[in-house]
MIFI-741203 format. One line per field, with one value per residue (C-alpha): residue number from 1; x, y, z. Coordinates in nm, 4 decimals. Example, Ala and Ser with C-alpha at 12.3 -4.5 7.8 and 13.67 -1.06 7.14 Angstrom:
BEGIN
num: (1 | 2)
xx: (1.2300 | 1.3670)
yy: (-0.4500 | -0.1060)
zz: (0.7800 | 0.7140)
END
This chain:
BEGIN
num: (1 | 2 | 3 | 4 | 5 | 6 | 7 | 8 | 9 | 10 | 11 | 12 | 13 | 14 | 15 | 16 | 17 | 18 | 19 | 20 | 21 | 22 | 23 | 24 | 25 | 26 | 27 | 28 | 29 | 30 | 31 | 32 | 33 | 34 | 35 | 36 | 37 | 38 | 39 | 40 | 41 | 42 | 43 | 44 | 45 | 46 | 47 | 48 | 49 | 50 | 51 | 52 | 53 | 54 | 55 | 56 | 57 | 58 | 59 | 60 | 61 | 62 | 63 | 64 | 65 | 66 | 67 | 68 | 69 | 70 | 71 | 72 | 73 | 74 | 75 | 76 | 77 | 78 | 79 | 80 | 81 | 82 | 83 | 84 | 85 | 86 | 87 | 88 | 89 | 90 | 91 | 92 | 93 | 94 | 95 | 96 | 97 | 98 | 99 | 100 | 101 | 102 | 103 | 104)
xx: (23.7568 | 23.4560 | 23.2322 | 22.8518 | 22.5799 | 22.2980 | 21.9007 | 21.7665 | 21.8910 | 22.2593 | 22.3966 | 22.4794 | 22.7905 | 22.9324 | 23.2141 | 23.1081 | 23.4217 | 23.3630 | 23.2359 | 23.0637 | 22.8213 | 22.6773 | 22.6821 | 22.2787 | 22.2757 | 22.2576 | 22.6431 | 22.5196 | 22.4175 | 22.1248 | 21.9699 | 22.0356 | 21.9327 | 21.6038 | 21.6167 | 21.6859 | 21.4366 | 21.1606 | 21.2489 | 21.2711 | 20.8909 | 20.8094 | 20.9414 | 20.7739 | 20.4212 | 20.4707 | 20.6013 | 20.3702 | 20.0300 | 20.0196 | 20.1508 | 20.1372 | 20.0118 | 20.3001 | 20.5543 | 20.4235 | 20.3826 | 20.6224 | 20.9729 | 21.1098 | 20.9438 | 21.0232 | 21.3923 | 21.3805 | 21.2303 | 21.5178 | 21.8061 | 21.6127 | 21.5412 | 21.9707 | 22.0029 | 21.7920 | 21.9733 | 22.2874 | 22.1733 | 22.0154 | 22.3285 | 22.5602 | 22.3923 | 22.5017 | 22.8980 | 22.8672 | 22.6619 | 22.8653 | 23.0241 | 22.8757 | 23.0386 | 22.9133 | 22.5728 | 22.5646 | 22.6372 | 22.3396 | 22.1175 | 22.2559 | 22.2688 | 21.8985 | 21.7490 | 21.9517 | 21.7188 | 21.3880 | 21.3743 | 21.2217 | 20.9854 | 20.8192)
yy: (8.1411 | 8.0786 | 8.3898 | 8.2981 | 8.5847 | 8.5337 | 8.5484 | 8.7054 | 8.9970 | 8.8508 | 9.1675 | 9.0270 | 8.7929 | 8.5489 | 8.3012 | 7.9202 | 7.8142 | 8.0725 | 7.8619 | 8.1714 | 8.1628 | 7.8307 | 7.9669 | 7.9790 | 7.5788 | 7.3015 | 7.1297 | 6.7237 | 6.5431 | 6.3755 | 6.7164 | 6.8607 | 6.6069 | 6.6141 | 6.9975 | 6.9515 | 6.6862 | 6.8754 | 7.1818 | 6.9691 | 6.8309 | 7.1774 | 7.3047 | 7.0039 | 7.0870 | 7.4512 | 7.4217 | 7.1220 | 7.2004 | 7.5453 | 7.7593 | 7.4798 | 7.7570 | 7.9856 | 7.7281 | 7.6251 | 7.9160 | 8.2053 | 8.2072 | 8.3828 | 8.0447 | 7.7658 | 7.8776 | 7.8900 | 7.5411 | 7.3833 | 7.5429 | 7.3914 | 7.0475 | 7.0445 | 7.1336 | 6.8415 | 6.6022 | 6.6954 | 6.6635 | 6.3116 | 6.1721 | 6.2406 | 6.2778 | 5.8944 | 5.9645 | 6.2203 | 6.1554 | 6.1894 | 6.5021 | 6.7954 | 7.0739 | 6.9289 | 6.9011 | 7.2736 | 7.4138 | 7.1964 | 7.3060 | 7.6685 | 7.7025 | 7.5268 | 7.7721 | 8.0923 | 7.9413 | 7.8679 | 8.2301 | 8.4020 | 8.1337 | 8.3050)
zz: (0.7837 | 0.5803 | 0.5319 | 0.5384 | 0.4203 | 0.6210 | 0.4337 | 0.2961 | 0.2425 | 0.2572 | 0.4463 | 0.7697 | 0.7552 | 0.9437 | 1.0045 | 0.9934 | 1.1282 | 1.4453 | 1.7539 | 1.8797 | 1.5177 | 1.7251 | 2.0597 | 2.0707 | 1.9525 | 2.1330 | 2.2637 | 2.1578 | 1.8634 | 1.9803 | 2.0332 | 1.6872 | 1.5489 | 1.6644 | 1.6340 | 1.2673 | 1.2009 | 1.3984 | 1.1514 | 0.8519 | 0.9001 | 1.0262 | 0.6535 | 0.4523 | 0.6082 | 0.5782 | 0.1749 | 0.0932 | 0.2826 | 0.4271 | 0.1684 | -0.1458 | -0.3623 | -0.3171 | -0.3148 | -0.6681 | -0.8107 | -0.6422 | -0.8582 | -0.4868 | -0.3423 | -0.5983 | -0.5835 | -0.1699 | -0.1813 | -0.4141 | -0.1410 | 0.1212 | -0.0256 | -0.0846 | 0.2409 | 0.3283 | 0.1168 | 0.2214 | 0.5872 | 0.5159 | 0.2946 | 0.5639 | 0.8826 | 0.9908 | 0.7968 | 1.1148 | 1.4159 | 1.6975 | 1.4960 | 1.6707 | 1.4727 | 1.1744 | 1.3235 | 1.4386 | 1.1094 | 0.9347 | 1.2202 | 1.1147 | 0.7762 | 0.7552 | 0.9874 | 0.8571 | 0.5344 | 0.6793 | 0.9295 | 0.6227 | 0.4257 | 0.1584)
END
């Protein structure tokens, strides 16, 4: 069991190794995949244009943007190490959008 606290206010915790945490994901790899890449340009435009100001200025916002950009580096360092592995998939898809529900 790995315990996950869900943002942002961390008091709602699940189990990442728990297939019923994904239940509400897609079952294939080609479709996270382009649900994570669709939220990861979603993200970029929504730090980087949108709300620029905040995201350069906000302490609450500079620290969100550094998970997210790990999150993203994870993702893009091993997305092809594990593209036809669809738990793996689900809990980037996850763990990215637990982040990015609550954008400063």
């Amino acid at each position: 069991m790995r315990k996950f606290l869900c943002r942002p206010f961390r008091d709602f915790e699940v189990d990442l190794d728990d297939p019923k945490t994904y239940a509400h994901l897609p079952k294939t790899t080609s479709k996270l995949d382009d649900r994570m890449l669709q939220k990861i340009g979603y993200t970029y435009c929504y730090m980087n244009f949108w709300h620029k100001k905040d995201y350069d200025e906000w302490d609450v916002c500079i620290e969100q943007k550094s998970r997210i950009e790990l999150l993203i580096k994870n993702f893009t360092e091993n997305r092809k190490h594990n593209y036809n592995n669809v738990n793996w998939y689900r809990e980037q898809v996850f763990l990215f959008e637990d982040e990015i529900e609550n954008m400063c």
